[in-house]
C-alpha positions, 0 to 999 in steps of 0.5 A: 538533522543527521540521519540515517538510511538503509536500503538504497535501491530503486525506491530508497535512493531517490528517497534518501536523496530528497533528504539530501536536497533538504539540507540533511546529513545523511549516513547510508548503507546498503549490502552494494556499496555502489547503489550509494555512489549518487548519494556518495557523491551528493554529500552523504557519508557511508557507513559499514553496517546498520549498527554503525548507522544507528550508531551516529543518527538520530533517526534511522530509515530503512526501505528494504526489499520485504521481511526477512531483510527488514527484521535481519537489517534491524535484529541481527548483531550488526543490526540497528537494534545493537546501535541505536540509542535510546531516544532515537526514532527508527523509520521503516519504508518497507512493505512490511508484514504488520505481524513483524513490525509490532514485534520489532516495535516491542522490542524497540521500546524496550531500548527506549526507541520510537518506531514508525511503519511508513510504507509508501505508495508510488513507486520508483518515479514518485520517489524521485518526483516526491510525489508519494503518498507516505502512510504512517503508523505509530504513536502519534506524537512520534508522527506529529514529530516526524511529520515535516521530515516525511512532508520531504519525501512525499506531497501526501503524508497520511496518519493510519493509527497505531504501530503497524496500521500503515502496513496493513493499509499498504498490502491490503491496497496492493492485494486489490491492486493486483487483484484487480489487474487480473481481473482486467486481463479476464475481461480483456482477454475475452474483449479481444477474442470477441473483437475489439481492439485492445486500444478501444478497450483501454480507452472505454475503460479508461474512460468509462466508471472504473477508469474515473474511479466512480466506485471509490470516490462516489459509488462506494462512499454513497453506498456500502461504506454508509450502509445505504442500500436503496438502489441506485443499481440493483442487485438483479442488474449486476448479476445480470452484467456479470452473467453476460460478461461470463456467457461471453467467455464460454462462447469465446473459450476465455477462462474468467475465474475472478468474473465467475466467483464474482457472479456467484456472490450476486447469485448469492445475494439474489438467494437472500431476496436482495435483488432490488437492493443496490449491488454494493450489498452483496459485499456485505456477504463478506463482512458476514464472513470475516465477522467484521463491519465496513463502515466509515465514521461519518455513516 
């Protein structure tokens, strides 16, 4: 299959080229030519814009850096939009904003072209070792077709839904990703002032609930996700944990302004007489905010 590749950076290269090591033909372009050399090298044929790339490929990817390059590389007068044929399938890698991909998407179809949103979760070495995870939102039969050209660049290739699916699953997991992570520097930065060490720190988290995933893999599915509140930990507990966590700031001088909101929606969720239920409640909190259920289809 002769394909195409745009954005050739520290994610779309080692992408590129585990089709190169699959026995595909592969046009590339990228704004630095010299981002290329190793696929150059490899056997991959350069092209001087996206609009000459989709000119020859019958599937085009991009991995671009966000946005604004994704919706200039594909809609601009050199871009993929002007070249590619009708018939052809366009592939996007980039971390996206759902909202742009639905309207590139439209815009496709109206060329006869199929389009894919297809972020993709591990990073610089995933892409290089191909131990990703390639989520994919489109039509269906467009992924089923696909499927065994994605199964070369990630172990894990997973069907979201309609176009546009796969990036809201993808900034969505990053969004609690970094969240998290500033939540753990919250409650390392008190540790340390507290005195413990930041080695013993990491390995008690590393090996307690939270660094064995307990919440996502058995806590969470067994709890909220099924709309299961008996308590396996209450309410009233959690709160309590939080309070300390936050009286342990106060006394060490540490901000904790994540652990403070958090406790406060505990607090809120004793206020409706929840404090038997397990903890996992409290996010139902949420839910009453956004005016949307959480529940898996098994529940």
């Amino acid at each position: 299959m002769r394909i195409g590749f745009i954005g050739v950076g520290h994610i779309g290269n080692p992408m590129a080229g585990q089709l190169l090591k699959a026995g595909h033909e592969l046009v590339v372009h990228d704004i630095r030519r010299e981002a290329a050399t190793n696929l150059l090298k490899g056997g991959a044929v350069w092209a001087d814009s996206p609009r000459a790339v989709a000119q020859q490929c019958e599937v085009v990817a991009t991995c671009l850096p966000g946005p604004p390059e994704m919706e200039t590389v594909v809609c601009g007068p050199e871009g993929i939009l002007p070249g590619i044929k009708p018939g052809a399938i366009y592939i996007d890698h980039t971390t996206n904003s759902p909202l742009l991909v639905r309207r590139v998407h439209a815009r496709l179809c109206e060329k006869g072209v199929a389009m894919l949103d297809a972020p993709v979760s591990g990073g610089m070495e995933g892409a290089q070792s191909r131990d990703l995870l390639v989520m994919m939102g489109g039509e269906e039969a467009i992924f089923q077709r696909c499927r065994p050209l994605l199964e070369t660049l990630g172990k894990r290739v997973l069907y979201t839904g309609g176009i546009g699916s796969a990036s809201v699953c993808k900034i969505l997991h990053n969004c609690a990703s970094f969240g998290l992570d500033l939540l753990l520097a919250e409650c390392w930065t008190t540790g340390v002032k507290a005195g413990v060490t930041a080695d013993t720190l990491f390995e008690v988290f590393s090996q307690a609930a939270l660094g064995q995933m307990m919440s996502l893999k058995v806590r969470l599915p067994g709890t909220y996700l099924r709309g299961d509140f008996e308590p396996r930990f209450a309410v009233k507990l959690a709160r309590k944990d939080l309070g300390l966590a936050t009286e342990l700031g106060r006394a060490y001088d540490v901000p904790m302004r994540l652990a403070a909101l958090a406790e406060q929606e505990y607090i809120e969720a004793l206020g409706r007489g929840w404090a038997e239920r397990d903890a996992s409640i409290a996010l139902t909190l949420q839910e009453e905010r956004a005016r949307a259920q959480v529940r898996r289809a098994d529940s």
